[in-house]
N, C-alpha and C positions, 0 to 999 in steps of 0.2 A: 198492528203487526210490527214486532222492532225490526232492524236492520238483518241481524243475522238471520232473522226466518224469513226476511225478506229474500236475500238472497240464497238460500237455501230450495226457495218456492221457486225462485226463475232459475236455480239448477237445474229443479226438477222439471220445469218445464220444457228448460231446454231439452233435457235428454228426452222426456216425451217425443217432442218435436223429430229429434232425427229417429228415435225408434218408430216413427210411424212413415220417414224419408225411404226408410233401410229396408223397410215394409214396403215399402209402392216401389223400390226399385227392384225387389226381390221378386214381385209379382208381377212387375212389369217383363222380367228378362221367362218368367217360364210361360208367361202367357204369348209374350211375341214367341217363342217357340216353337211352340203346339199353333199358331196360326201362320206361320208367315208367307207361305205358298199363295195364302188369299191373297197379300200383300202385293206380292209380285205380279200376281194377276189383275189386279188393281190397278194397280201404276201402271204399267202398260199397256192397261186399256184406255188410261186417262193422256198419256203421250204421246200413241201411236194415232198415226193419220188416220180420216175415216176408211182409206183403202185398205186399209186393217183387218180382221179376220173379228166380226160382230158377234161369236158363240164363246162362250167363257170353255164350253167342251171344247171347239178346234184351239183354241190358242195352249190348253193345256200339253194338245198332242203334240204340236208344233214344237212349243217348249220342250218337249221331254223326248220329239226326235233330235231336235237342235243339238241341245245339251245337256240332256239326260235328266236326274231326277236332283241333282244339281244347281239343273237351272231354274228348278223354285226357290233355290235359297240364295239367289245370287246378292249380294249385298248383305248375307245376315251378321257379318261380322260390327259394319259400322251401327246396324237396325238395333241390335243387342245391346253394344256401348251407349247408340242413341238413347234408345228407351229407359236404361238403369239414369243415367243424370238427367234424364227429362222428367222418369218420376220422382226423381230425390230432390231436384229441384223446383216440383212444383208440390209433392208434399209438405215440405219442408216450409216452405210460405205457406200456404194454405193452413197448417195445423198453427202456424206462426199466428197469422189474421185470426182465425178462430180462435186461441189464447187470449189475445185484445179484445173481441168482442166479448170472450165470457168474463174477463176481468170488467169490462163494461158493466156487463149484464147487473155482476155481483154490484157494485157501486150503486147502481141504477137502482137497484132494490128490486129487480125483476121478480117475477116467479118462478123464471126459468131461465136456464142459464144455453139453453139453443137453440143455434143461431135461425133467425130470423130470413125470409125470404131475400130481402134487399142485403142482408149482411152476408149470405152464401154466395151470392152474385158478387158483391163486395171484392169477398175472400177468392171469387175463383177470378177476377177479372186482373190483381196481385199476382197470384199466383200465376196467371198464366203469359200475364206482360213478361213477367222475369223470367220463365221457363223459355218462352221464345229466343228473346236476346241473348241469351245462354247458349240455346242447342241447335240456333237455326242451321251454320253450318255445318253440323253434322251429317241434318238432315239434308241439304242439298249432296253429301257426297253420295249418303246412300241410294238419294234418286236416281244421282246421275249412274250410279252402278247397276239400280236394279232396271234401268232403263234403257241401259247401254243398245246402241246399234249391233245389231246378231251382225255374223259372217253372210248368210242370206240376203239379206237388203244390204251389204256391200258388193255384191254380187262377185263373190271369192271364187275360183274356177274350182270344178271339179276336179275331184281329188285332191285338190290344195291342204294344207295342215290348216286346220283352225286357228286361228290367231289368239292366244290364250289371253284370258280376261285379266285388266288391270287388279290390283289388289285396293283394298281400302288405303292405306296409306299412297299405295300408286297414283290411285286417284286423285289423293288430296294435292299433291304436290303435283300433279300435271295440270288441275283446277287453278294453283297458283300460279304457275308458270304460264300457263296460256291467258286467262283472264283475269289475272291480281286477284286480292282479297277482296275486293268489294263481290266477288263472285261467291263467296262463302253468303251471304246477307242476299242474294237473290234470293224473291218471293218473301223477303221479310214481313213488307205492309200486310199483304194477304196473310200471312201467316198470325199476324196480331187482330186482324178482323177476325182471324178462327180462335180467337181466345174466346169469342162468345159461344165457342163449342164446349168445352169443357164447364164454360160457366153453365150452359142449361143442362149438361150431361150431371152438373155434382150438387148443382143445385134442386134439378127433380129427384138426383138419389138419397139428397136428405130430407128433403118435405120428404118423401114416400118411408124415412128409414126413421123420421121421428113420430110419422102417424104409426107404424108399426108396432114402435117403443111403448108406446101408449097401452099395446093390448102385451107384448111379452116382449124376450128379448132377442134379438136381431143375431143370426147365427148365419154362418158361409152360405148356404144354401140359400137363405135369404139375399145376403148379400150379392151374389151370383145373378140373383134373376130383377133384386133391383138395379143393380149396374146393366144388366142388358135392355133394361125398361129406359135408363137413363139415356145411355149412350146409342140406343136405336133415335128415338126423338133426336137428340144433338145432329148424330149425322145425317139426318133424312133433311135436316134441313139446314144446315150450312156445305150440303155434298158441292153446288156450284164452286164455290169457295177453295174447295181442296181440289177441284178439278183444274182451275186457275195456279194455284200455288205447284201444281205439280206441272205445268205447262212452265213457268218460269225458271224453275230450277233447273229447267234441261234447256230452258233456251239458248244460250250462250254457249253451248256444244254445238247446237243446231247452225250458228252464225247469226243470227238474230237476236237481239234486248229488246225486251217491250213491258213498259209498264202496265200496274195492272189491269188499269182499263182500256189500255189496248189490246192485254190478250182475252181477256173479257171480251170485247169486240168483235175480236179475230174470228173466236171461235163460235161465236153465232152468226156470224158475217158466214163463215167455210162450212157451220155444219149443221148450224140451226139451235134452238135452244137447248136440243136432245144429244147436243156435244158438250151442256156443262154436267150433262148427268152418265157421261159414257164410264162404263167401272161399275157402276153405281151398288151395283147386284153382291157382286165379291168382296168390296169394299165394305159394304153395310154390313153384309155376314162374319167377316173378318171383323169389324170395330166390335161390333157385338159381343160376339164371343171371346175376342180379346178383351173388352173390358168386363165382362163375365166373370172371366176366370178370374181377372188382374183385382176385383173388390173379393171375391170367395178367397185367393192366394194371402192377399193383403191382409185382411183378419186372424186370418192363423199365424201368419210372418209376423205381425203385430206380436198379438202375444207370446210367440215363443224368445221376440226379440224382448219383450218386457222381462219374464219371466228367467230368460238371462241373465237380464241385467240386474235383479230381483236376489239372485245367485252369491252375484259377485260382494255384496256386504257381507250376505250371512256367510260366506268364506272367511272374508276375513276378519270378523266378530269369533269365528269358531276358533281361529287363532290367536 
């Protein structure tokens, strides 16, 4: 290959790479959308003490006398921002590692150019170091919003006005000011232990999306119900894990730091082992069908982000 098609070839690669980024953050932002009520009810299943309200029905009530239909969406501003650079930034490496392996592959003299069980684990364990250290503080502000102590457990007097809720930005800068930036990076450790999430979540959706390939071709609907096959496995069993990571993030509001295996501890010490699986029900149905939608949305964003891009030569050749 001479130089100039060299370079020609990792152009195209590159653009590949962010049109399949621009894809996972476009699916990313309508799929937290359409779920993120689970979200909220998640998290605060996973933060609130066990004198908490145990039915995912009372707590919706609760929620939606509180603060009406509102307070499902409490936090969606940072959730939204969160999720677009958390996928842009873990597609974005991921389709990056995947390029290297098939440039391998080719070399190698394989028969087939993909990727391999240990090389999907590879590519998602890359991806999701970097996606972490990227977007972790984000993710702590939006816990701490969706998380927030209601007017009710401050025990605000009757008839009193409610104390209207911090803003995403509010937040951030009141995070700083009361517990520096190292409070952005709470729940970090945990949060790179749950990189092994996305690795079995993307690694079962492609062993399951290249046996498929095999008999025809892989279409949204597919796509949809292998993502939800993937991402049911991932979080059933790294659930302890994000029950911990969400205990930390709000620690330091609470007035207490604990690392992670002491809140690990903590909370089978206070609630038994069936405190690291509390949420667990909302949660799973929420990852699910967020990540459902987010592989069915992805495929169509993919190609229409191609097929733009596709666009813009024969424009200007027409000229």
């Amino acid at each position: 290959m001479s130089s100039k098609a060299a370079v020609q070839h990792a152009a195209a690669q590159q653009s590949d790479n962010i049109a399949h980024a621009l894809a996972g953050a476009g699916g990313g932002l309508l799929s937290m959308t359409l779920t993120y009520p689970l979200i909220t009810l998640s998290t605060r299943a996973q933060v609130e003490s066990k004198r908490a309200q145990s039915s995912v029905l009372n707590a919706v009530r609760t929620i939606l006398q509180r603060e009406g239909i509102s307070g499902l969406y409490a936090g969606l501003e940072s959730a939204l921002f969160g999720i677009s650079v958390t996928n842009f930034v873990y597609y974005y490496w991921y389709e990056w590692t995947r390029a290297a392996f098939e440039k391998a592959a080719i070399k190698a003299g394989r028969a087939t150019r993909k990727l391999t069980t240990i090389e999907s684990i590879i590519a998602g364990a890359i991806a999701g170091s970097a996606t972490v250290m990227i977007t972790n503080p984000i993710w702590v502000v939006n816990t701490r919003m969706t998380a927030r102590k209601h007017e009710s457990e401050e025990q605000v007097l009757p008839g009193a006005k409610p104390k209207r809720a911090s803003s995403t930005l509010g937040t951030f800068l009141a995070l700083l000011r009361n517990e520096g930036p190292a409070a952005l990076f709470a729940g970090v450790l945990p949060a790179l232990v749950l990189v092994i999430n996305p690795i079995l979540q993307y690694t079962i959706f492609e062993q399951l999306k290249n046996s498929l390939e095999k008999r025809r071709r892989v279409n949204p609907t597919d796509a949809f119900y292998l993502g939800a096959i993937g991402k049911l496995l991932a979080t059933s069993i790294t659930y302890p894990y994000i029950t911990v990571k969400s205990r930390m993030h709000v620690a330091g509001k609470d007035g207490s730091k604990e690392n992670m295996r002491q809140s690990l501890q903590k909370i089978v010490r206070e609630e038994g082992w069936s405190g690291l699986y509390k949420g667990i029900g909302p949660k799973v149905t929420q990852s699910v069908i967020t990540a459902a939608f987010l592989f069915a949305f992805k495929d169509v964003l993919y190609d229409m982000t191609v097929k733009a891009r596709n666009r813009v030569p024969a424009k200007i050749g027409a000229k």
